[in-house]
C-alpha positions as CSV (number, residue, x, y, z in Angstrom):
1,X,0.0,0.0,0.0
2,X,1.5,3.3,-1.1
3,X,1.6,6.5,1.2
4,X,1.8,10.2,0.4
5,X,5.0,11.3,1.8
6,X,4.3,14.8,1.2
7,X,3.8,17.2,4.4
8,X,-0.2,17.2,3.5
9,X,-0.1,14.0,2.8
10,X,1.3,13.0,6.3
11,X,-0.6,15.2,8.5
12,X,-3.9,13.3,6.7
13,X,-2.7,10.0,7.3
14,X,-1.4,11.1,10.8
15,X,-3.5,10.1,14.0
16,X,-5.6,13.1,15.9
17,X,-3.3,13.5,18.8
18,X,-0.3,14.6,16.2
19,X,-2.7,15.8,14.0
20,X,-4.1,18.5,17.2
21,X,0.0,18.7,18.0
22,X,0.6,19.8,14.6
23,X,-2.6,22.5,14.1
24,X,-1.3,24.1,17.7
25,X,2.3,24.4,16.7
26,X,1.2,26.1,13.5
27,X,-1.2,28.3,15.3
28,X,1.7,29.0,18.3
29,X,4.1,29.9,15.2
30,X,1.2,32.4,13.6
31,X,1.1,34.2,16.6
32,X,5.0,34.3,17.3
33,X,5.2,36.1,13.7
34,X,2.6,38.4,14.1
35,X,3.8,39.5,17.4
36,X,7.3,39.5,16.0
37,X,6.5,42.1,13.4
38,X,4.4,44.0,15.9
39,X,7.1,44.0,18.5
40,X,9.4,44.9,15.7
41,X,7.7,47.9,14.4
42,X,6.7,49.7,18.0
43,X,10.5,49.3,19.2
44,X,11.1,51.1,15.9
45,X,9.0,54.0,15.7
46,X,10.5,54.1,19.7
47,X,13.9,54.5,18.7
48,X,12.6,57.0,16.5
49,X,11.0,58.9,18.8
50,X,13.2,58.9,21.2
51,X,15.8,60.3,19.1
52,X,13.2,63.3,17.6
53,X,12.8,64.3,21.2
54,X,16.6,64.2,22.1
55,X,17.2,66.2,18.9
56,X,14.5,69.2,20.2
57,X,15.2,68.6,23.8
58,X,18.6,69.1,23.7
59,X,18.8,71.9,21.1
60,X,18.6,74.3,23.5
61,X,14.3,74.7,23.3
62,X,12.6,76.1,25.9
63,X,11.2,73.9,28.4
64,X,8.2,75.6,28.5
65,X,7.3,75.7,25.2
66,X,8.7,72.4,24.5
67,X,6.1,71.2,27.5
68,X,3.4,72.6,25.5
69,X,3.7,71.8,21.8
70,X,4.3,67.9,23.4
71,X,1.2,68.0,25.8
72,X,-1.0,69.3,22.7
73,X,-0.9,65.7,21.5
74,X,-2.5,62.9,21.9
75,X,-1.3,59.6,22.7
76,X,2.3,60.3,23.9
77,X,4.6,57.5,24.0
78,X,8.5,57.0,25.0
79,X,10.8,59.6,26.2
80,X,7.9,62.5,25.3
81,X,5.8,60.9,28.3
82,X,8.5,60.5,30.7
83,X,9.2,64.5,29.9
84,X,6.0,65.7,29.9
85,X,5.0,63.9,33.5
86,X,8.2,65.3,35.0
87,X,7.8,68.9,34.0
88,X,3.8,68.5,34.8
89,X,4.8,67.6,38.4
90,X,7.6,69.7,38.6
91,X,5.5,72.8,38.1
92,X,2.6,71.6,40.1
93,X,5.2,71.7,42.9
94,X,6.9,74.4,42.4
95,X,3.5,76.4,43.0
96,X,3.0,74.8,45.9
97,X,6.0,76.2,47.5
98,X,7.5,72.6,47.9
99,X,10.8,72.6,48.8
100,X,13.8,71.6,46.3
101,X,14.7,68.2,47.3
102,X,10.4,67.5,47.6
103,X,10.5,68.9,44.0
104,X,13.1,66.8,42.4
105,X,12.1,63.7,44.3
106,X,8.5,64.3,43.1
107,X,9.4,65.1,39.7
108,X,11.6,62.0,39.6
109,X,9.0,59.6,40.9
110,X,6.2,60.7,38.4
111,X,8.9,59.9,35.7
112,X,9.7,56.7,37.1
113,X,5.9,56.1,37.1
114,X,5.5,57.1,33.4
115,X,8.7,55.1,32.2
116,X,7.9,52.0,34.3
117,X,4.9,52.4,31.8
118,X,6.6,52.7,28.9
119,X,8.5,49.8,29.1
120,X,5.9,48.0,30.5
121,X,4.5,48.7,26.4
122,X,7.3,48.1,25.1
123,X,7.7,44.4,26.6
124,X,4.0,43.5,25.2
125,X,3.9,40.3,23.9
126,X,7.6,39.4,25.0
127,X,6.5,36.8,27.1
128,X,4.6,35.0,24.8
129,X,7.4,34.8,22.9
130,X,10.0,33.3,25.5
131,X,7.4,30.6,26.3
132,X,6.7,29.8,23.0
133,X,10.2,29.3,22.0
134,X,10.7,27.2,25.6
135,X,7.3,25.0,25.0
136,X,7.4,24.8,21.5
137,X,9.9,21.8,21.3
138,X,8.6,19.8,24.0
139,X,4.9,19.9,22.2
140,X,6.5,19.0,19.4
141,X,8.3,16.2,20.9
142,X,5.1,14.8,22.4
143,X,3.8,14.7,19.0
144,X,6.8,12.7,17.3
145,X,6.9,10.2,20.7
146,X,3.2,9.8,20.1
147,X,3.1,9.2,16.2
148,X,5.8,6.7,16.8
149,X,4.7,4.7,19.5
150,X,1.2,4.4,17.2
151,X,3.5,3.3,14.5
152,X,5.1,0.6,16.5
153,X,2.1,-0.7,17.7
154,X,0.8,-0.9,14.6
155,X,4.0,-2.5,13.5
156,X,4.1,-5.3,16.2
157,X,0.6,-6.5,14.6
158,X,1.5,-7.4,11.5
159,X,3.5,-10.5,10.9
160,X,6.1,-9.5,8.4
161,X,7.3,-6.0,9.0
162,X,9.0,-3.7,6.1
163,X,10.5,-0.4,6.0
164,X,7.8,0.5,3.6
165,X,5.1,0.3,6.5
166,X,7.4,1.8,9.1
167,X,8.4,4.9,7.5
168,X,5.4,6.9,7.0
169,X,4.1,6.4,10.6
170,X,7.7,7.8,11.7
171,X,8.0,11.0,9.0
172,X,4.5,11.8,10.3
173,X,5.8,11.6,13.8
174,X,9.1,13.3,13.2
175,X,6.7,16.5,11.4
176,X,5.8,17.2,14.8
177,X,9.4,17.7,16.2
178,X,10.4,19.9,13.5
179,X,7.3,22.1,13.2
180,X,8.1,22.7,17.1
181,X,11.2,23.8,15.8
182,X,10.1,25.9,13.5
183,X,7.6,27.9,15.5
184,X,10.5,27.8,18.5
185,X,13.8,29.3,16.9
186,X,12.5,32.3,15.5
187,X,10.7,33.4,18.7
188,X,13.6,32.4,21.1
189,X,15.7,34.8,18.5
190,X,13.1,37.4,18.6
191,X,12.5,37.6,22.2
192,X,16.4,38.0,22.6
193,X,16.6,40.3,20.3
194,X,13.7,42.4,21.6
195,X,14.6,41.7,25.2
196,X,18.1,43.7,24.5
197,X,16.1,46.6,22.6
198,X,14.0,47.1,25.3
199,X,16.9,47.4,27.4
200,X,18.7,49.8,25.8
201,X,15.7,52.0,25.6
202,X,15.0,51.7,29.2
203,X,18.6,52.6,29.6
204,X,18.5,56.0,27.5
205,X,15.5,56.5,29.3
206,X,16.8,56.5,33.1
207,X,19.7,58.7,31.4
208,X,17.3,61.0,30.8
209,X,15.5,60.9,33.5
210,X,18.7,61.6,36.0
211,X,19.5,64.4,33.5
212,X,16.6,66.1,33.3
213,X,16.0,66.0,37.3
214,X,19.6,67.1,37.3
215,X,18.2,70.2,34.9
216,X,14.7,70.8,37.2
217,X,17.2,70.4,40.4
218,X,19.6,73.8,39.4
219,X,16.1,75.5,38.4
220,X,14.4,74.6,41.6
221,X,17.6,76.4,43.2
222,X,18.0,79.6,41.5
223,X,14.3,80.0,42.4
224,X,14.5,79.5,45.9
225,X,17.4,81.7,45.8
226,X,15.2,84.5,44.2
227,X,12.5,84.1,46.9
């Protein structure tokens, strides 16, 4: 009897067990890509604004004005966020007569709030990744041990065994193992690679964040040593 040893072929003539193995590491490795292109294109366009803001932040604008023209939009992400909820608080408590170290420690907090926030965003769907690539192989490997211990039972009831009758039940098997493989090395690389992204970006933005409270800190000063 003749079997289709093509990859459609061998997921029909598979059992259900592989056959559900198979559908769920296809589905798991759907949802790795999309998130991997997702994941990919927000740490992007954060890099990108990140550096936009750096560019106008650091030309010398006026902090005021700077404060405004970002607090007209909506939606603010990255660095933008972290700047606007310092200089929001800062001003709220410079008002209120607070004193310096209560404003800087204020200010500082409400940025740590807004980039805890940001990364929090930014490492969306990161998990999902890591325990697909992790799990991935394992389901897989259930699959193949499965398909093949069907194919030997099968085996031990005939009398006169061939390769011809054994091979089929362990290709189908071994489909199982390598589709785990497939939906589990690009997400293991993703999630590595995202993982050190988001990183960096948290990095630049707890730079910024000591630099600007470093900035709010003098300006606190030379106020209280107005009044």
């Amino acid at each position: 009897m003749s079997s289709d040893l093509t990859f459609i072929g061998l997921f029909l003539q598979a059992s259900f067990i592989v056959q559900l193995v198979m559908l769920l590491l296809l589905s798991v490795s759907v949802a790795s890509w999309t998130f991997i292109f997702q994941r990919s294109k927000a740490l992007n366009a954060a890099r990108s604004e990140m550096r936009q803001f750096e560019d106008k932040f650091w030309s010398g604008a006026d902090l005021n004005k700077l404060y405004q023209e970002l607090s007209s939009r909506a939606n603010l992400t990255g660095m933008s966020s972290i700047f606007c909820s310092g200089f929001k608080e800062f001003v709220r408590l410079r008002k209120s007569n607070t004193p310096t170290n209560g404003i800087v420690d204020g200010t500082y907090r409400a940025m740590r709030v807004s980039m805890s926030r940001q990364v929090e965003e930014l490492e969306s769907r990161l998990p999902f990744l890591a325990t697909a690539g992790s799990i991935s192989p394992y389901i897989g490997l259930f699959g193949t041990v499965w398909g093949i211990m069907n194919a030997f039972i099968a085996l031990g009831e005939v009398q006169q065994a061939t390769l011809a009758m054994v091979a089929p039940g362990i290709a189908e098997a071994l489909i199982a193992t390598a589709i785990g493989l497939f939906a589990a090395i690009p997400a293991v690389i993703a999630y590595n690679r995202f993982s050190h992204q988001v990183e960096k970006l948290e990095n630049s933005y707890g730079n910024f964040m000591e630099e600007f409270s470093a900035i709010l800190q003098r300006q606190a000063a030379a106020q209280a040593h107005q009044v």
